[in-house]
VEXDREN-2710 file (C-alpha; in Angstrom, 1 decimal):
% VEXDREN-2710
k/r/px/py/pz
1/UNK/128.9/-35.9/-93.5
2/UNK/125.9/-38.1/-92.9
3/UNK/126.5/-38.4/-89.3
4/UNK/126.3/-34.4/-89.1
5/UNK/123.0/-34.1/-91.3
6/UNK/121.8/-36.5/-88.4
7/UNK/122.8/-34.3/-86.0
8/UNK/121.4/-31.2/-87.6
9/UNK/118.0/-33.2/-87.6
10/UNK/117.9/-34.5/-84.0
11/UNK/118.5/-31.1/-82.5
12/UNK/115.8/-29.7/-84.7
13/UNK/113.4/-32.2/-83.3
14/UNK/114.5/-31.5/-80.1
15/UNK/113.9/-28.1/-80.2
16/UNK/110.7/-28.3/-81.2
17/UNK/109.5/-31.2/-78.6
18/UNK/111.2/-28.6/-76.2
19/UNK/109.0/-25.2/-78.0
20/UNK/105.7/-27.8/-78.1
21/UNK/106.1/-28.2/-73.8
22/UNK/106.2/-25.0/-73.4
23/UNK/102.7/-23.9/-74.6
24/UNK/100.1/-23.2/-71.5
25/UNK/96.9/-24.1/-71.6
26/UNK/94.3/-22.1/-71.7
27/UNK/92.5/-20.7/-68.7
28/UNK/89.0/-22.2/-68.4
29/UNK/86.2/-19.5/-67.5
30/UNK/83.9/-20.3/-64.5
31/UNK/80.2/-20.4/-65.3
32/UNK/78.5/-18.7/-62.4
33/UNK/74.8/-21.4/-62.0
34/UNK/71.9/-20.1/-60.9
35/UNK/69.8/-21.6/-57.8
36/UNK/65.9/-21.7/-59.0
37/UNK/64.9/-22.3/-55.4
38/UNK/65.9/-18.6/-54.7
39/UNK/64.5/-16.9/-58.2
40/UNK/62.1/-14.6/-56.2
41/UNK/58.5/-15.3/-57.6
42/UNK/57.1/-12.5/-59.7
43/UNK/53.5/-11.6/-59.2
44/UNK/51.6/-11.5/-62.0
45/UNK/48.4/-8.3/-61.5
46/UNK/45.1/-9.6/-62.1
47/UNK/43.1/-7.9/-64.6
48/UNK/40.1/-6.1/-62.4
49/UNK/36.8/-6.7/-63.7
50/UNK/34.7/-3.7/-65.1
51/UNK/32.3/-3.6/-62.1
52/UNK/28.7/-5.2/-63.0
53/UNK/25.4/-2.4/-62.5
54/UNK/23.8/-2.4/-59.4
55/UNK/20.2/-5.1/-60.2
56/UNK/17.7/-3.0/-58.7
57/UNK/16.0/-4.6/-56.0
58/UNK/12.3/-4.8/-55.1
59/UNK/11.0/-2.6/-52.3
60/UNK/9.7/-5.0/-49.9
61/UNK/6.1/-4.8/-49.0
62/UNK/5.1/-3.2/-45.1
63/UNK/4.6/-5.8/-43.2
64/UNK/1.0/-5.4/-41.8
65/UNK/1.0/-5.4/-37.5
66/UNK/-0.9/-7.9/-36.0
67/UNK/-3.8/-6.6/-33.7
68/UNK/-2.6/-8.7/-30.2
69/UNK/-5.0/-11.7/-29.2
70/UNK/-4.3/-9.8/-25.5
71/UNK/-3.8/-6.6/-24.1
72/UNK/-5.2/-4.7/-20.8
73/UNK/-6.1/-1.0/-22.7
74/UNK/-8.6/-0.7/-24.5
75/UNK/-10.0/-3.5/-24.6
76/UNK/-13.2/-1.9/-26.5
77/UNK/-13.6/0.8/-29.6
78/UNK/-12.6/3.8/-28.3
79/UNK/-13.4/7.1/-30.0
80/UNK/-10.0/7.6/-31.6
81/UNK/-7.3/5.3/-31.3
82/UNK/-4.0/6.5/-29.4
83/UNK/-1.4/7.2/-32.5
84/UNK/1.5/7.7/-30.3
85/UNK/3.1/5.4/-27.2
86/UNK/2.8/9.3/-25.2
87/UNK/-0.5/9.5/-25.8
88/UNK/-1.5/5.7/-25.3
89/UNK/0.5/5.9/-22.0
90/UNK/-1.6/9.5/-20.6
91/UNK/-4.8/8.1/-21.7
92/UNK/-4.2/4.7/-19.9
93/UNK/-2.7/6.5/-16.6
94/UNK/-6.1/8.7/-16.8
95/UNK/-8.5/5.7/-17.5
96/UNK/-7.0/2.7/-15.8
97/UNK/-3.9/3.4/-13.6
98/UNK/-6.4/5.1/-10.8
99/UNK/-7.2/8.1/-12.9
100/UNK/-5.8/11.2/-11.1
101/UNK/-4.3/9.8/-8.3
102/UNK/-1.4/8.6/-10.7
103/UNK/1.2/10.8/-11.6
104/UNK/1.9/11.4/-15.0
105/UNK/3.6/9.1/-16.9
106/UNK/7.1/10.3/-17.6
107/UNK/8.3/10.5/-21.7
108/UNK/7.7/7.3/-23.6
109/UNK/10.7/5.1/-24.6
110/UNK/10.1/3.3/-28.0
111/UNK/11.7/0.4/-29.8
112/UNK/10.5/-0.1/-33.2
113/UNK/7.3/-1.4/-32.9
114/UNK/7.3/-1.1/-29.4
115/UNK/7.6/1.0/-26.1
116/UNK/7.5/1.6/-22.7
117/UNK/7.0/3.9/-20.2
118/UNK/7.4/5.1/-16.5
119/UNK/4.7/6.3/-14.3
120/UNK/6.0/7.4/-10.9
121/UNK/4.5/7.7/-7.6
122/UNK/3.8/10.9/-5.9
123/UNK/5.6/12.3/-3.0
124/UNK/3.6/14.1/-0.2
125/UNK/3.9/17.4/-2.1
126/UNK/2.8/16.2/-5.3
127/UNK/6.1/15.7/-6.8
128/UNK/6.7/12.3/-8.4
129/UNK/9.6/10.1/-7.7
130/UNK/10.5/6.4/-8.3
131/UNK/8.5/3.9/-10.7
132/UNK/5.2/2.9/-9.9
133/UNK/4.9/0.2/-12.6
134/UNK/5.9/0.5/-16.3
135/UNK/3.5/0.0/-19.1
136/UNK/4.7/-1.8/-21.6
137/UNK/2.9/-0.7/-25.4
138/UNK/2.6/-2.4/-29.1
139/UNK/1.7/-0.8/-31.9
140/UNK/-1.0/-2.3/-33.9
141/UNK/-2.6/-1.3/-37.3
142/UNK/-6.4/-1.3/-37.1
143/UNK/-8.8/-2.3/-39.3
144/UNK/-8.6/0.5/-41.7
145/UNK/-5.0/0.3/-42.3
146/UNK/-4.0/3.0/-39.7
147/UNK/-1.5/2.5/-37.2
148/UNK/-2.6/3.1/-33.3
149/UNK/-0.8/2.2/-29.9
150/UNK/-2.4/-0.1/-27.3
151/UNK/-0.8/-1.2/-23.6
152/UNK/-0.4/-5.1/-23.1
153/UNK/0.4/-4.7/-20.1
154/UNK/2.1/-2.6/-16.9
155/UNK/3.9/-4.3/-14.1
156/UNK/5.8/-3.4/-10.9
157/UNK/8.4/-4.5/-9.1
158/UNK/6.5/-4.0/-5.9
159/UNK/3.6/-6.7/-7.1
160/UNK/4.9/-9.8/-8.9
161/UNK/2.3/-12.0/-10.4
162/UNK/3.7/-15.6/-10.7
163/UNK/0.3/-17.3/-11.2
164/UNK/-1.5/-17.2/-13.2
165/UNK/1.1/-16.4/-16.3
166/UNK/-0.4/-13.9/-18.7
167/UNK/-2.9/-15.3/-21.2
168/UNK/-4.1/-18.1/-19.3
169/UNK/-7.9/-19.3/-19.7
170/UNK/-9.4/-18.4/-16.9
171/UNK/-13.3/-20.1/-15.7
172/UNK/-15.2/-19.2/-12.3
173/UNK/-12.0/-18.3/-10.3
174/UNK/-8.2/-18.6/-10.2
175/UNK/-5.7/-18.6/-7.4
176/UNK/-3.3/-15.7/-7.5
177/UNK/0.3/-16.5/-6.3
178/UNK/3.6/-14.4/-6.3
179/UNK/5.5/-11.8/-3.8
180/UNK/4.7/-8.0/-3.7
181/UNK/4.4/-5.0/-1.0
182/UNK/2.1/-3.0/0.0
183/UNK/0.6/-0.2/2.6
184/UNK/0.6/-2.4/5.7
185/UNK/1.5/-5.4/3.6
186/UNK/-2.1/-5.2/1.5
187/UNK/-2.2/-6.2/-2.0
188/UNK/-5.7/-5.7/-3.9
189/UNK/-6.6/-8.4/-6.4
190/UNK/-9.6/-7.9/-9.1
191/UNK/-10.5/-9.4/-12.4
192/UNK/-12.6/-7.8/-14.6
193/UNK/-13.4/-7.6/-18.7
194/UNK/-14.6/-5.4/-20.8
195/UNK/-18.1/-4.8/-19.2
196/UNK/-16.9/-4.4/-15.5
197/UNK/-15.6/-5.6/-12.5
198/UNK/-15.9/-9.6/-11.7
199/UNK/-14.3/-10.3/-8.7
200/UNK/-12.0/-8.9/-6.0
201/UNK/-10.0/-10.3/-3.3
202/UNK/-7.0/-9.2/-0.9
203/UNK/-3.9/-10.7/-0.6
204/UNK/-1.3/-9.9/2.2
205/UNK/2.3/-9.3/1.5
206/UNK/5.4/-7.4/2.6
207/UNK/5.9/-3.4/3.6
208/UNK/8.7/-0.9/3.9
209/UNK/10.1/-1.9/1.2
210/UNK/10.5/-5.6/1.4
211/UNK/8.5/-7.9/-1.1
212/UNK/7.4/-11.0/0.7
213/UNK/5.2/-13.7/-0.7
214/UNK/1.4/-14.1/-1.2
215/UNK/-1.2/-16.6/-2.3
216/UNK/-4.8/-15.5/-2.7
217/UNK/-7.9/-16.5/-3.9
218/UNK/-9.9/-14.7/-6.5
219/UNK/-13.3/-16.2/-7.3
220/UNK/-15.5/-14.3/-9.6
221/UNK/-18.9/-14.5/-11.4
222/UNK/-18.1/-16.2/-14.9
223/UNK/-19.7/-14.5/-17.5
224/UNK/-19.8/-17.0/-20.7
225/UNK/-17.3/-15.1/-22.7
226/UNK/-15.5/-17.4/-24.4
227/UNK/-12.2/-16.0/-25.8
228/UNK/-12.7/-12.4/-24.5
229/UNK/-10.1/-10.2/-23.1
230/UNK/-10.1/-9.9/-19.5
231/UNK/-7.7/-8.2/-17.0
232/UNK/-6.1/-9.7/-13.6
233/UNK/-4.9/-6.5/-11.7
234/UNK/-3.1/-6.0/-8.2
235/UNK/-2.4/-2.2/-7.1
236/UNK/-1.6/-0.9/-3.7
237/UNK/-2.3/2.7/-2.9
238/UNK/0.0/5.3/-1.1
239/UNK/-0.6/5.2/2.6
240/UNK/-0.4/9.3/1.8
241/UNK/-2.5/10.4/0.0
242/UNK/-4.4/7.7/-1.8
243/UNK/-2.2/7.8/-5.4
244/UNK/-0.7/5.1/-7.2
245/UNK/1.9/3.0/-5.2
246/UNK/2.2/0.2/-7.2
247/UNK/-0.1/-1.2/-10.1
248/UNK/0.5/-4.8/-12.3
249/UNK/-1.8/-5.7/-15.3
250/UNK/-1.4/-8.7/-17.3
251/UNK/-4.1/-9.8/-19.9
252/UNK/-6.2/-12.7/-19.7
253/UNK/-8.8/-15.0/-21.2
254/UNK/-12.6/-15.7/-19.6
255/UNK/-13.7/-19.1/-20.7
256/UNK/-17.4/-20.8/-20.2
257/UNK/-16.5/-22.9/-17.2
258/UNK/-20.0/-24.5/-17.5
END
């Protein structure tokens, strides 16, 4: 009897070692990482300011234009001041650039404070072609606070000055250097201020077109006017009929060579 209770027992615990080996596990879940490397960055908007009001600005002053130390037209009061670089250029073709045997100068080109302007030579029937020389203009204000135009200078290609460069002090004479052309290769020299004509001289250079180089001298009677404007001109005429072929002025400055 005991031996069968035994038997009972051991075949119970059997069955339940064998019940206990049969249970599966359970399934684990995968847990899906994340790379932070590849998180793509979110951009975070920047408030925008309320704009700011304008700050008013000052208006600048004008800026007053300095009356040139130098300049070849006018170089005394005339009765009213040029107020336009076309009517500073007419009135210095009429009174310097040989007065009506120079063309008309052709429309003024101006730059600010500045211009220039053509005047051409004549043709054998009157008609003008090429450039003479150009005149080169400022504009100034006067005395009074008004504006005018005045010419510093004209040059042409046809009669290069070298020597002496513009401005220089000038006392009893000078030697004029530089290349040019001219009817039969003759250049005119002269020097004069505001009260005339000081001295004159010729100077021989190229023709037909080719500019050759000259040296000259151009003594003149000194006139102790120190600091006063005076003018060194060279011009050749048309072998035509007398007009303006070719015309250079650049200012200079008389000293007392005593």
């Amino acid at each position: 009897m005991i031996r069968r209770i035994w038997s009972v027992l051991f075949a119970a615990v059997f069955v339940m070692a064998a019940c206990g080996g049969d249970s599966e596990e359970p399934e684990a879940v995968p847990v899906e990482t994340v790379d932070l490397d590849e998180v793509p960055a979110v951009a975070i908007p920047t408030p925008t300011p309320s704009p700011m009001p304008a700050t008013p600005t000052a208006t600048p002053e004008p800026t007053a234009i300095p009356f040139p130390e130098l300049l070849v037209w006018p170089t005394f009061v005339p009765e009213a001041w040029p107020r336009t670089p076309d009517e500073a250029a007419a009135g210095f073709a009429r009174q310097v650039a040989l007065g009506e045997r120079a063309a008309e100068p052709r429309p003024a080109v101006q730059y600010d404070t500045s211009a220039t302007a053509e005047i051409p030579r004549l043709a054998e029937d009157g008609s003008p072609f090429g450039v003479a020389t150009t005149i080169h203009m400022q504009q100034v204000q006067l005395g009074d606070g008004s504006l005018a135009w005045v010419v510093i200078s004209a040059q042409s290609d046809d009669i290069v000055v070298e020597s002496p460069p513009m401005g220089e002090l000038l006392a009893g004479g000078t030697v004029v250097t530089g290349e040019g052309q001219g009817f039969e290769g003759t250049i005119v020299l002269q020097i004069e201020d505001q009260d005339g004509l000081l001295g004159l001289a010729l100077a021989q250079g190229g023709a037909l077109g080719v500019n050759l180089p000259f040296r000259a001298e151009l003594p003149f009677n000194q006139r102790p006017a120190s600091g006063n404007w005076a003018t060194l001109t060279g011009y050749t005429d048309s072998a035509v009929d007398g007009s303006l072929s070719a015309l250079t002025m650049l200012p200079v400055r008389l000293v007392d060579g005593s």
